[in-house]
Structure formats: structure tokens, C-alpha cells
C-alpha positions as CSV (number, residue, x, y, z in Angstrom):
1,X,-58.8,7.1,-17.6
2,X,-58.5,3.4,-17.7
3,X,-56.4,1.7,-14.9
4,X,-53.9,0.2,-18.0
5,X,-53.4,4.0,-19.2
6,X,-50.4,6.4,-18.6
7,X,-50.4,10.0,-17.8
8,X,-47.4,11.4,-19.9
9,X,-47.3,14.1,-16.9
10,X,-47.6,11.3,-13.8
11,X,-45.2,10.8,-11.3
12,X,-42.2,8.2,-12.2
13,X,-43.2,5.7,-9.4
14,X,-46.9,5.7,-10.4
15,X,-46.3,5.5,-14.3
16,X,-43.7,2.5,-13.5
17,X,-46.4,0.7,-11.8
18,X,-48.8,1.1,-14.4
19,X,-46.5,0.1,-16.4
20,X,-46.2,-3.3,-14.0
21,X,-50.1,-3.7,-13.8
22,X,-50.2,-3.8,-18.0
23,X,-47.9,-6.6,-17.8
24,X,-49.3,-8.5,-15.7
25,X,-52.9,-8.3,-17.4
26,X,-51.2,-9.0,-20.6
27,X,-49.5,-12.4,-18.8
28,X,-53.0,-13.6,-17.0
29,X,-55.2,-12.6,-19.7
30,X,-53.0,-14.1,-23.2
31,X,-55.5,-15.4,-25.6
32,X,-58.5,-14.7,-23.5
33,X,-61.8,-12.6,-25.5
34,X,-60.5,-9.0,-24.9
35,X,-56.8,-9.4,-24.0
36,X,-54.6,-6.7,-24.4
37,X,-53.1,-6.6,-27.7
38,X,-49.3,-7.5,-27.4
39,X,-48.3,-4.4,-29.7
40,X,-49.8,-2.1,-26.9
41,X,-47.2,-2.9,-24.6
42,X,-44.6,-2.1,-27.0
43,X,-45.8,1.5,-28.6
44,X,-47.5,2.5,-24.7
45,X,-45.2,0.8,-21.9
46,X,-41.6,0.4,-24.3
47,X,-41.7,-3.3,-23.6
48,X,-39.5,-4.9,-27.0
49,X,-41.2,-7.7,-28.8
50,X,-38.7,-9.9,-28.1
51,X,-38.4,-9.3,-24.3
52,X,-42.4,-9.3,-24.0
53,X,-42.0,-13.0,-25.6
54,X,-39.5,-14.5,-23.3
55,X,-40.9,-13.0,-20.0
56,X,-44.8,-13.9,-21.1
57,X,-42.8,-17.8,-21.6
58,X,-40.9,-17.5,-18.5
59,X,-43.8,-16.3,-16.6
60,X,-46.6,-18.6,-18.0
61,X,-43.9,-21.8,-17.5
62,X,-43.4,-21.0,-13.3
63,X,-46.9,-19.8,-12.4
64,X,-47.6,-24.0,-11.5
65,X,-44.5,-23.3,-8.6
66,X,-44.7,-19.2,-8.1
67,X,-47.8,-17.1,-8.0
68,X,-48.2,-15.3,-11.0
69,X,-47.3,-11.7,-8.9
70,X,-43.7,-13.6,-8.0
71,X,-43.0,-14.4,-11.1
72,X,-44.1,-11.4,-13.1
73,X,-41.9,-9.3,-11.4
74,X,-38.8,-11.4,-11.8
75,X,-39.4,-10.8,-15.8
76,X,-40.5,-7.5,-15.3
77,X,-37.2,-6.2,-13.6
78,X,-35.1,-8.5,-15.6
79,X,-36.0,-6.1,-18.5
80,X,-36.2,-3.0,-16.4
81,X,-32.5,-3.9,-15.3
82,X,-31.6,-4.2,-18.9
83,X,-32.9,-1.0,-21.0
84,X,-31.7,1.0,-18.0
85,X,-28.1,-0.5,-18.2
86,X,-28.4,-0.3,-21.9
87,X,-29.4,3.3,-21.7
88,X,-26.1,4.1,-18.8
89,X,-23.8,3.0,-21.2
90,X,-25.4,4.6,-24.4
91,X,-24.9,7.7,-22.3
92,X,-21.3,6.7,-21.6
93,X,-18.4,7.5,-24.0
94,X,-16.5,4.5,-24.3
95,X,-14.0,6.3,-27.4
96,X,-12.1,8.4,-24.6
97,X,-10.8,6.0,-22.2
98,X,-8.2,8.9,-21.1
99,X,-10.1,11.7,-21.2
100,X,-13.4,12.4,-18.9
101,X,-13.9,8.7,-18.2
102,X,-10.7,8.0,-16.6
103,X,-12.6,7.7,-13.5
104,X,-13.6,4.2,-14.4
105,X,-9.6,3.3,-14.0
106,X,-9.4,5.0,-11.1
107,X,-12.7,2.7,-9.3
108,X,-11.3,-0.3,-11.0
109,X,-7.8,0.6,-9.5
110,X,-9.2,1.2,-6.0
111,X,-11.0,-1.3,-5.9
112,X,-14.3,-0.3,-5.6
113,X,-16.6,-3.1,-5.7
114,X,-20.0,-3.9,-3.9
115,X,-19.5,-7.5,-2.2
116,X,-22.1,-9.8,-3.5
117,X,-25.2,-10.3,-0.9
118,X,-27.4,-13.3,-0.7
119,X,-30.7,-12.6,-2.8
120,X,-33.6,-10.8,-1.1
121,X,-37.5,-11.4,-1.5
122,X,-39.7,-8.0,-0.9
123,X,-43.0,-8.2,-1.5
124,X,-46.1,-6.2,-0.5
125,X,-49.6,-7.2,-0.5
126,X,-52.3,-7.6,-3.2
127,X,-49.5,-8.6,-5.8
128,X,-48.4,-5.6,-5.8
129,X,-44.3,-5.2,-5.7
130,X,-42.3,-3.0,-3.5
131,X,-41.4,0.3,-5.3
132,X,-38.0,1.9,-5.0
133,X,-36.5,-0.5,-2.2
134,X,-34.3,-4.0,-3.0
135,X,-36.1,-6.4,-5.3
136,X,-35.1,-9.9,-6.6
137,X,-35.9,-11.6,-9.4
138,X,-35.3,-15.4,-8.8
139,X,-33.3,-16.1,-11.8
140,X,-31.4,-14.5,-15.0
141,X,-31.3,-16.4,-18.6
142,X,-28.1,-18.2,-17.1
143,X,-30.0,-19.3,-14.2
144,X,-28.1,-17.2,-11.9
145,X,-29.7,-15.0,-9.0
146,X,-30.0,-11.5,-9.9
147,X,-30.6,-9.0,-6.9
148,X,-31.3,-5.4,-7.7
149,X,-31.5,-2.3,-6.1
150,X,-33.1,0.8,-7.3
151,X,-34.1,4.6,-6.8
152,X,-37.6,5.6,-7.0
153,X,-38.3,5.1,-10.5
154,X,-34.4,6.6,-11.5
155,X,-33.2,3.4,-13.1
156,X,-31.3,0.5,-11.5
157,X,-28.1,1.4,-9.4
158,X,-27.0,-1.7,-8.3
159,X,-26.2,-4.9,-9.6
160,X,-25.4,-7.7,-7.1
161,X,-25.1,-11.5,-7.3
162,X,-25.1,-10.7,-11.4
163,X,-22.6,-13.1,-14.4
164,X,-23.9,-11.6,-17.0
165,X,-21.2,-13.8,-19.1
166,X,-17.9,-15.5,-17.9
167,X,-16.1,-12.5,-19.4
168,X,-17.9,-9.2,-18.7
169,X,-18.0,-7.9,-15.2
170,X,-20.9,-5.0,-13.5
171,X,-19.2,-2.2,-12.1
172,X,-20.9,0.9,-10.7
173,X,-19.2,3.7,-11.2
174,X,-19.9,7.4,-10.4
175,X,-23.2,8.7,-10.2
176,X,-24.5,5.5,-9.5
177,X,-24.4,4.3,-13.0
178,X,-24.1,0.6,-13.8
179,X,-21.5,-0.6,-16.4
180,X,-21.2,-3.9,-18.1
181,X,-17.7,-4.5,-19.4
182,X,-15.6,-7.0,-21.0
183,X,-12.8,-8.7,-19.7
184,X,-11.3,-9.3,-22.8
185,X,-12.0,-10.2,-26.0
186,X,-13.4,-8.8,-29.3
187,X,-16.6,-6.7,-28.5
188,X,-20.0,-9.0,-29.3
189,X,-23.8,-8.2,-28.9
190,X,-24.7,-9.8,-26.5
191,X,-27.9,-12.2,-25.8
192,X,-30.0,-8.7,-24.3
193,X,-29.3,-6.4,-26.8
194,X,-26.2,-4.6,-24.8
195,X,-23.3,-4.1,-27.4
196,X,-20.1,-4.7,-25.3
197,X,-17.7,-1.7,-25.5
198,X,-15.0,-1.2,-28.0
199,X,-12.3,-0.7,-24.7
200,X,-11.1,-3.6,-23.1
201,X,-10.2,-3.5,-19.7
202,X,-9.7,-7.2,-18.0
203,X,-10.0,-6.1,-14.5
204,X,-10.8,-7.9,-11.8
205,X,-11.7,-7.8,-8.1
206,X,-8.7,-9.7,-6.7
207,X,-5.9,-7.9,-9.7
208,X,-7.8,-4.3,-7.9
209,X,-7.2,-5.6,-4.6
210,X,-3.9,-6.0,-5.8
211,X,-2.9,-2.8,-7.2
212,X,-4.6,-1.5,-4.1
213,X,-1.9,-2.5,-1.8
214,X,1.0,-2.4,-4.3
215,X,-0.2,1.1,-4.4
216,X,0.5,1.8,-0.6
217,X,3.4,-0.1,-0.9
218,X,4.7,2.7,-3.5
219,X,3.7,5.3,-1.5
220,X,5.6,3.9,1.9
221,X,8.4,3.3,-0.5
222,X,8.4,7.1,-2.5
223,X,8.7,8.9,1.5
224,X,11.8,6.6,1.9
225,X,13.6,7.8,-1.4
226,X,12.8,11.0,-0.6
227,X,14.7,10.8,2.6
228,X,17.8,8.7,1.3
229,X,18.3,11.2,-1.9
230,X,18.4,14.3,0.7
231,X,20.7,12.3,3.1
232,X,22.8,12.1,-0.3
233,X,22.3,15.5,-1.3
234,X,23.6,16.9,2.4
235,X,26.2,15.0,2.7
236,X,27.4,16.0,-1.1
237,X,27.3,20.0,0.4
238,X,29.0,19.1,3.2
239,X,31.9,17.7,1.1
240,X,31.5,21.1,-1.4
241,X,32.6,23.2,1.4
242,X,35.7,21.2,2.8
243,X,38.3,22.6,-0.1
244,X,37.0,26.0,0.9
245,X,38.1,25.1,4.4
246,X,41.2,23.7,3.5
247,X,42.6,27.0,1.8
248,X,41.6,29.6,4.6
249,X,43.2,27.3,7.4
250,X,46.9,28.4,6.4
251,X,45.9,32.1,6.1
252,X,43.9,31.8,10.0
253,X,45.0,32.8,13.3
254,X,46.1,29.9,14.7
255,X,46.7,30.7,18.7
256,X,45.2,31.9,21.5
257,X,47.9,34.7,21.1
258,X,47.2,35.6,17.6
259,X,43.2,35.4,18.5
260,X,44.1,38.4,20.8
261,X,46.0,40.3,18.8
262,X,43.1,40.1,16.1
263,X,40.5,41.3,18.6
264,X,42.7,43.9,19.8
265,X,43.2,45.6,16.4
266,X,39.7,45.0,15.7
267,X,38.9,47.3,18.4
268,X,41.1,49.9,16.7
269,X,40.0,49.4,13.2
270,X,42.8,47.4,11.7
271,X,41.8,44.1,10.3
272,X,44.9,41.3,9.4
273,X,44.7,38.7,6.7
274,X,44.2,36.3,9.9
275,X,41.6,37.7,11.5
276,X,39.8,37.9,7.8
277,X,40.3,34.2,7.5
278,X,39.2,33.3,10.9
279,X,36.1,35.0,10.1
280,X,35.3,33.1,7.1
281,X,36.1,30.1,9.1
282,X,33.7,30.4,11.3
283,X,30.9,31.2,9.3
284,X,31.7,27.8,7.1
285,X,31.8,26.0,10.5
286,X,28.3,27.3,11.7
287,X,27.0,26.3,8.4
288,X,29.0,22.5,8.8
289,X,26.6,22.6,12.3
290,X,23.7,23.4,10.8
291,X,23.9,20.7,8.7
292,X,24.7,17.9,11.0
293,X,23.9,14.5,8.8
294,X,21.2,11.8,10.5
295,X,23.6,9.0,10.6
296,X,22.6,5.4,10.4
297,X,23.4,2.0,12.8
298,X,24.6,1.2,16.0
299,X,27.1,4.1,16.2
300,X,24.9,7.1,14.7
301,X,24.7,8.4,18.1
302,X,28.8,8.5,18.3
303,X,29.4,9.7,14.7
304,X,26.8,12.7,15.2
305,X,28.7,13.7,18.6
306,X,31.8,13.2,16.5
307,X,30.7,15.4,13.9
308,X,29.8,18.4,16.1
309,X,33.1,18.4,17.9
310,X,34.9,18.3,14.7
311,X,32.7,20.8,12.8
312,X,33.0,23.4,15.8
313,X,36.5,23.0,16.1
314,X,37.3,24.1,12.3
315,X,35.8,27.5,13.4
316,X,37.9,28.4,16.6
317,X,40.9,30.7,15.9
318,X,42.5,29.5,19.2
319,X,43.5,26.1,17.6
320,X,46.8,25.5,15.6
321,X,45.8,25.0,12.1
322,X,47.4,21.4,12.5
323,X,44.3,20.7,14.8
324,X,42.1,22.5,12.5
325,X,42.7,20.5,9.5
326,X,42.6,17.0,11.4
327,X,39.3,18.3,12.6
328,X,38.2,18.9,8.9
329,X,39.4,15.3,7.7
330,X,37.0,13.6,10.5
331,X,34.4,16.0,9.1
332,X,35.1,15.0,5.3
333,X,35.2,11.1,6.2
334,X,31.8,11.2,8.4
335,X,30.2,12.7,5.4
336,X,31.5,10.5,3.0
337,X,30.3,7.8,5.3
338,X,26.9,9.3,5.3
339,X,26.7,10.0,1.3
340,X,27.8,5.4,0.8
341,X,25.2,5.0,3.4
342,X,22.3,6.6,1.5
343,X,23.3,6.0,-1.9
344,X,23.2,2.1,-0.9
345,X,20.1,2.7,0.7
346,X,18.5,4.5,-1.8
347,X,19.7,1.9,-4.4
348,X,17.8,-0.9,-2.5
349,X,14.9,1.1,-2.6
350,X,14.6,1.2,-6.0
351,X,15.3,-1.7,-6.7
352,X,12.3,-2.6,-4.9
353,X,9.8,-0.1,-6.3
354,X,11.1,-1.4,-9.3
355,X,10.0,-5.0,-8.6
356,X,6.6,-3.9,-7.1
357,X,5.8,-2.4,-10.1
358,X,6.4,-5.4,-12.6
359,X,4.5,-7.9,-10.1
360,X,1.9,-4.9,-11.0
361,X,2.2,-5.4,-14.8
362,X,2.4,-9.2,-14.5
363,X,-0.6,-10.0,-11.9
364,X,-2.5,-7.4,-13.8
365,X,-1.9,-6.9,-17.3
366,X,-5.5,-6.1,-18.2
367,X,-5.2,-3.3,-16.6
368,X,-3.7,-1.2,-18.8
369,X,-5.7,0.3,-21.9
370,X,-5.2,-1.5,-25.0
371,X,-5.5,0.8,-28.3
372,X,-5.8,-0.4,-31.7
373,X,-3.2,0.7,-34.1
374,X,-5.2,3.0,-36.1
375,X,-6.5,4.8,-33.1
376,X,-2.7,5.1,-31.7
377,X,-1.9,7.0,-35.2
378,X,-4.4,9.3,-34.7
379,X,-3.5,10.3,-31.8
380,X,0.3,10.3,-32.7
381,X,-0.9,12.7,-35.4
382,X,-3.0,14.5,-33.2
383,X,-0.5,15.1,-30.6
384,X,2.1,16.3,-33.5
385,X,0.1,18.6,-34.6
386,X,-0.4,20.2,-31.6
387,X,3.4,20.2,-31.1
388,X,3.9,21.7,-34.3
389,X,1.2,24.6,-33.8
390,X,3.1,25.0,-30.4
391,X,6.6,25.4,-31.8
392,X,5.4,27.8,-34.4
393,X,3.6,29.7,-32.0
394,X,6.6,30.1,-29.3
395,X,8.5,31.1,-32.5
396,X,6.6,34.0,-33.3
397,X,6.3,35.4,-29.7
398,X,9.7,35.1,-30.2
399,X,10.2,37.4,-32.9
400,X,7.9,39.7,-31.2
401,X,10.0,39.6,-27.7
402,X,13.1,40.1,-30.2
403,X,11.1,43.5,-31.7
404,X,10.0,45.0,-28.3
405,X,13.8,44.6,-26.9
406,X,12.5,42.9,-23.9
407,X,15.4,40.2,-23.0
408,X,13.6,38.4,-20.3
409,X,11.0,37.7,-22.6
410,X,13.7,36.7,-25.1
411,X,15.2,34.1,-22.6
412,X,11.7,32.8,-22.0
413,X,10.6,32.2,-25.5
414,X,13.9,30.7,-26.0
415,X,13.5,28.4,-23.5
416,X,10.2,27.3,-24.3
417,X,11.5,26.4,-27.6
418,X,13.7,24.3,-26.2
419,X,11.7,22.3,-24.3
420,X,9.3,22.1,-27.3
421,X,12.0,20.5,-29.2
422,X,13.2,17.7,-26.9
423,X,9.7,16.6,-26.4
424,X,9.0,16.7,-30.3
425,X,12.2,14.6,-30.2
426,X,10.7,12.0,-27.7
427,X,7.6,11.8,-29.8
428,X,9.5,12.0,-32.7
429,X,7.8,14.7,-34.3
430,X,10.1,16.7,-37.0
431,X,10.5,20.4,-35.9
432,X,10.3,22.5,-38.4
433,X,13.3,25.2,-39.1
434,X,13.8,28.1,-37.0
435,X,13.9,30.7,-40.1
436,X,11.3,32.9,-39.8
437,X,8.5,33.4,-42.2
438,X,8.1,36.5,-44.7
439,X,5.1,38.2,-42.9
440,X,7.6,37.5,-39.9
441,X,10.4,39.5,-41.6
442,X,8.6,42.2,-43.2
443,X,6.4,43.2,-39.6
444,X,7.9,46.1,-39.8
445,X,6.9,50.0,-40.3
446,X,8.3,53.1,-41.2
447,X,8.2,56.2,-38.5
448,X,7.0,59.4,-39.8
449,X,10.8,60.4,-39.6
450,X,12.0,57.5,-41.8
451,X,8.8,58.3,-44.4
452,X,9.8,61.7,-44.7
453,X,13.4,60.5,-46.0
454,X,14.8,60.0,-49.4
455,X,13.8,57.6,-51.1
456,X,17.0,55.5,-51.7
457,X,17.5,55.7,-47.7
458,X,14.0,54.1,-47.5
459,X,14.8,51.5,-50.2
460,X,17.9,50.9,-47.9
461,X,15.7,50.1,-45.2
462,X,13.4,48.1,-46.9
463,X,16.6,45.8,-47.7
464,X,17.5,45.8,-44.4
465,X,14.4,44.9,-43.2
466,X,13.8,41.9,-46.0
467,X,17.8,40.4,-44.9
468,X,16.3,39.5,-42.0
469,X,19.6,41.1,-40.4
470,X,17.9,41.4,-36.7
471,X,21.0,43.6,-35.4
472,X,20.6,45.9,-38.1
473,X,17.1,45.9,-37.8
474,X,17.6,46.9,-33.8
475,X,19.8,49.6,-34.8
476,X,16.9,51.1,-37.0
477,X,14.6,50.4,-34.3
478,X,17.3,52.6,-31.8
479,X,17.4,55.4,-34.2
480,X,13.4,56.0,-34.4
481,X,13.3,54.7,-37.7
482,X,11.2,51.5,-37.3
483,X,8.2,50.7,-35.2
């Protein structure tokens, strides 16, 4: 086997540096007795015509600066960067931008960049390159340092120090693939073959720096709402249970006398409309301690010492009622106190999540997905269709729930139509009308009682059955008639 020939079977590594060697004889040898045809590179080593030509000019117009190694290998891995970033993004599905690739979002969102580092020379000796570590080719067609990084013959995974055009951007996303991607813009082919994608997605790394922090910022932000709506919500119970309150304290004991007397028929199995009252007191007073509010400000240690003294004192049958209710009054205003302070808290809150996420939209309106009309209808009709199968489906388990008597089953389907409708509503999908079908209506069979009748009873049934009447149609069902 020549040194310019390829075992199909060789190891990656070995075949890529054949692969080098042929190059580089083709480069020093060109129009020498002998040279090696310029078709061979293309139908043995996958070198395009076009490509050969450019880096056989590029290389042949530096050798008077570079050795001819140097420069060779800055032509060779220009091309080597290009069919595999060509081949990553044949392999990628650019037409579902919301299905399995929304992980490009996501490392766009995040952030996830590699910082640019300064250009690195590796060589070896004997003009031989280094395999599989960090190589740089001095310059790409724009004249801008390219520095690459690769596996052992799997393909480039890095692209640093790369402008492939003023409006496309590298990102490497999972898997270590490489992408190139418009900012914005109609797709073009570009000058190396690559065929921008048909998604636009004008992200950048400051606008994902951005969304980065904004994105802390909303989660900081959805904690504190949390907390002010349950501040609102437990101060709303608290003012539930104060009528209760209201309407035992005239039926309580209201004395340290009458507390007495209560205990003392208690002991003897006699129970007054006091004592009954008092009882139900005190449970609604344990449950006003329980939920003591987390009051707000300078006086939150006050109004929560308040609140305790005035919440016990509803439950204790040895107070007039007088004292009682004034009790329950402090307890009502604290609350009320509690439910303005929230509700203007959480109000503010809002209001700012609300503001982080336009400065979102504004500083980074790229960011969202833009979809051309006619792929919108599609998936408009897509989605309706869908909706449709969904609703007619929940409609016949429906009539089957109704069949087997089952009411929770009923309920369910019931509801699930419901739900089905308002978001047919939102999409604006027409639901179709709740009458069931024929086969729906006629799903019915005769027991071996009801065949052996006569025949106008069966004809009766049959009618029944093709009315639709589904209380009729029960009743059958109860008398062992249907199945």
C-alpha cells in the first residue's frame, strides 16, 4: 500500500492524516511530471473542487512567508472545519424549533458561550501536525483568526475567535455540535457552501447575559408573590371566621360564675346552650392562634402580641361577652391591616415582574421564534384537529360512562369536556355539537329475556333505543332488558 492510500478499515486519526499527507503532495508537487491528479483528491480524500482550488492558491501564495507544513494545515482545517459544521447542521432539524431542539433556546438563554481565546500555534516535528489537540489556522476568507479544537478524528467541537459573517453567530450546543446561525435576515448560502437555516434567532451574547439575570430576578421576585398572596389569603380566613364568632358570643357563658355552673353540670351529664357555645368558642379561638399573621413594619412585634391576647381572649368563658366582642373587633382590624398590607405589597411586585419582563422583550426581541404565516396555519390546523379528535373522543367515553351507570366517571368525562371547550374557545376552534352519533345511539343489545319477547315490545324498544331518550334507555338497562 502506497503512503497516499487509505485503508477503508483504518483507524480515524491515521486515515485523517493520510488524508493530510495527500494534500500536501498535491500542493508541493502541482504541475511537476507525476503529480497527483487533482480529481484524486476529490473521489479518494472528499476534498470539493472548489475548496482544493482556493487552499492549493492560498497555500502556493504564503509558502515565500510560512513553510509550506504551516500553511497547508491552515487550508486543510479550514475545510475540515467546514464539511464537519456542514455535516452537524445537515444532521440538525432546523423545521422544529419547539420540539426536540428547544435546547438551542435554552443554551442561548443561559448563556452558554465559550469566551473567545487568543489563537494557538501547535505544531510537531517533520511537518507533521498535531492530531486531536488545539490547532490554528492563521486566517479565514475574511482574514480573521480561526482557532479550533477537536476530538481525535470526531469532527470539530469548538469554534473560537470565528465571524463567519456580521450576521451569523457559532454556538455549540449539546453533544458538542457546532451550529452556525443567523442573526437575522432571510436565509442565504453562504460563501462555504453552508445554507443558513430557515429559523431566525438574533441572539446574542450580551441580550443572553441579559435574560440570564432578568431570569434570577423573576425567580427572587415569584418567592415574594408567593408569600404576599398567602399573607392575603390568611388574613381573608381570619376575617371568614369573625361573623361565626360574633353570633355564638350572645349565646356563651359569660362569667366566672356561669363557667362553673357549666363545668358542674358537665360533670353530671347536663349540657346548657352556654356551655355549647363556649365550646365552639374556643375551638374558633385556637384556630384564630394558629393562624397568627407575620405582620409588617416597625410595630409587627406589637400587633402580633396584640393579636394573641385578643384571639385568646374570644375563647375564655370567664369574660363578659362585652369584652369578648371588643376582643374580636381588635382581631378583625389587625387582619384587615394585614390583608392592605399584602395586597399593596403584592401589587408592587407585579408590577415589577411586569416591567422586568418587557425590558426582556425590548433588549432582546430576537429572542423569540419568528414563524412564517403559512407555518403558523399549519400548526393552527394541526392543533384543531387534535382538539377536535379530543372532544369527540371525551364524548364517546362519555356515552359509555353514561351506559355503565358509573357517575364518577360521568362527572369526569363531563368535566373534561368542559375544559376541552374553553380551550377550543381560546384557540378558536368550533366545537362541534354535543348530539351523539347513530352508532352512538344504537350501541345497544337485546338480553336473551328482551329477545324472547313479542315482537311489538321489541319494536318498542328499538324506538326507545333510536330517541336517544337516555332515562328511558336506563330504565331498560334496570329491568335486564339492555346490555
Amino acid at each position: 500500500m502506497g503512503i497516499l492510500d487509505i485503508d477503508e478499515n483504518e483507524d480515524p486519526v491515521v486515515r485523517q492524516m493520510a488524508a493530510q499527507k495527500a494534500m500536501q503532495y498535491y500542493v508541493q508537487n502541482q504541475g511537476k511530471p507525476g503529480a497527483l491528479a487533482a480529481s484524486i483528491l476529490g473521489s479518494r480524500y472528499g476534498f470539493r473542487p472548489d475548496a482544493r482550488a482556493e487552499m492549493t492558491q492560498n497555500a502556493l501564495a504564503k509558502m515565500k512567508n510560512q513553510t509550506a507544513e504551516m500553511d497547508l494545515q491552515r487550508d486543510q482545517y479550514d475545510f475540515e472545519a467546514e464539511k464537519n459544521v456542514r455535516g452537524m447542521l445537515q444532521q440538525f432539524d432546523w423545521t422544529k424549533p419547539d420540539a426536540q431542539n428547544t435546547f438551542v433556546q435554552e443554551l442561548m438563554k443561559n448563556g452558554r458561550f465559550k469566551e473567545a481565546q487568543a489563537a494557538k500555534k501547535m505544531f510537531s516535528g517533520a511537518g507533521n501536525g498535531s492530531y486531536g489537540g488545539n490547532l490554528t489556522t492563521a486566517y479565514d476568507k475574511n482574514g480573521n483568526l480561526v482557532f479550533l479544537q477537536t476530538n481525535s478524528g470526531s469532527g470539530v467541537t469548538e469554534v473560537q475567535g470565528y465571524t463567519p459573517a456580521p450576521d451569523n453567530v457559532v454556538v455549540k450546543g449539546q453533544g458538542g455540535g457546532v451550529y452556525v446561525i443567523p442573526k437575522r435576515g432571510a436565509p442565504t448560502p453562504t460563501s462555504t457552501g453552508l445554507v443558513d437555516p430557515t429559523v431566525t434567532l438574533g441572539i446574542n451574547k450580551e441580550n443572553a447575559d441579559n435574560a440570564k439575570a432578568s431570569d434570577a430576578v423573576l425567580k427572587d421576585a415569584a418567592g415574594r408573590v408567593d408569600t404576599y398572596r398567602s399573607g392575603v389569603k390568611q388574613a381573608n380566613d381570619i376575617l371568614t371566621v369573625a361573623p361565626q364568632i360574633e353570633k355564638l358570643l350572645p349565646l356563651s357563658t359569660g362569667s366566672g360564675a356561669g363557667a362553673l355552673r357549666d363545668a358542674a353540670g358537665n360533670l353530671v351529664g347536663i349540657s346548657t346552650q352556654g356551655s355549647q357555645a363556649a365550646a365552639q368558642l374556643k375551638v374558633l379561638s385556637n384556630k384564630l392562634l394558629m393562624a397568627v399573621p407575620r405582620f409588617e413594619g416597625p410595630q409587627s412585634d406589637k400587633d402580633t402580641a396584640t393579636y394573641r391576647e385578643a384571639a385568646g381572649s374570644i375563647g375564655d368563658s370567664t369574660l363578659p361577652a362585652e369584652t369578648r366582642l371588643a376582643a374580636l373587633r381588635t382581631v378583625q382590624q389587625l387582619a384587615a391591616k394585614q390583608r392592605d398590607t399584602m395586597n399593596g405589597a403584592l401589587k408592587t411586585e407585579l408590577d415589577r415582574v411586569k416591567a422586568v419582563q418587557q425590558q426582556i422583550k425590548n433588549a432582546a426581541p430576537g429572542n423569540q421564534w419568528q414563524v412564517s404565516p403559512a407555518t403558523q396555519s399549519k400548526r393552527d390546523q394541526t392543533r384543531a384537529q387534535i382538539l377536535t379528535q379530543e372532544y369527540a373522543d371525551e364524548q364517546s367515553l362519555l356515552e359509555q360512562a353514561k351506559k355503565s351507570g358509573d357517575p364518577n366517571k360521568v362527572l369526569l368525562h363531563q368535566k373534561n369536556l368542559e375544559a376541552l371547550q374553553k380551550e377550543m374557545g381560546n384557540a378558536r376552534v368550533p366545537v362541534p355539537t354535543s348530539s351523539p352519533s347513530p352508532a352512538a345511539k344504537t350501541a345497544y343489545t337485546l338480553t336473551g329475556r328482551a329477545k324472547m319477547m313479542k315482537p311489538e315490545q321489541k319494536a318498542a324498544i328499538d324506538r326507545i333505543i333510536k330517541s336517544g331518550d337516555a332515562a328511558a334507555i336506563q330504565k331498560l338497562r334496570d329491568n335486564g332488558l339492555l346490555q
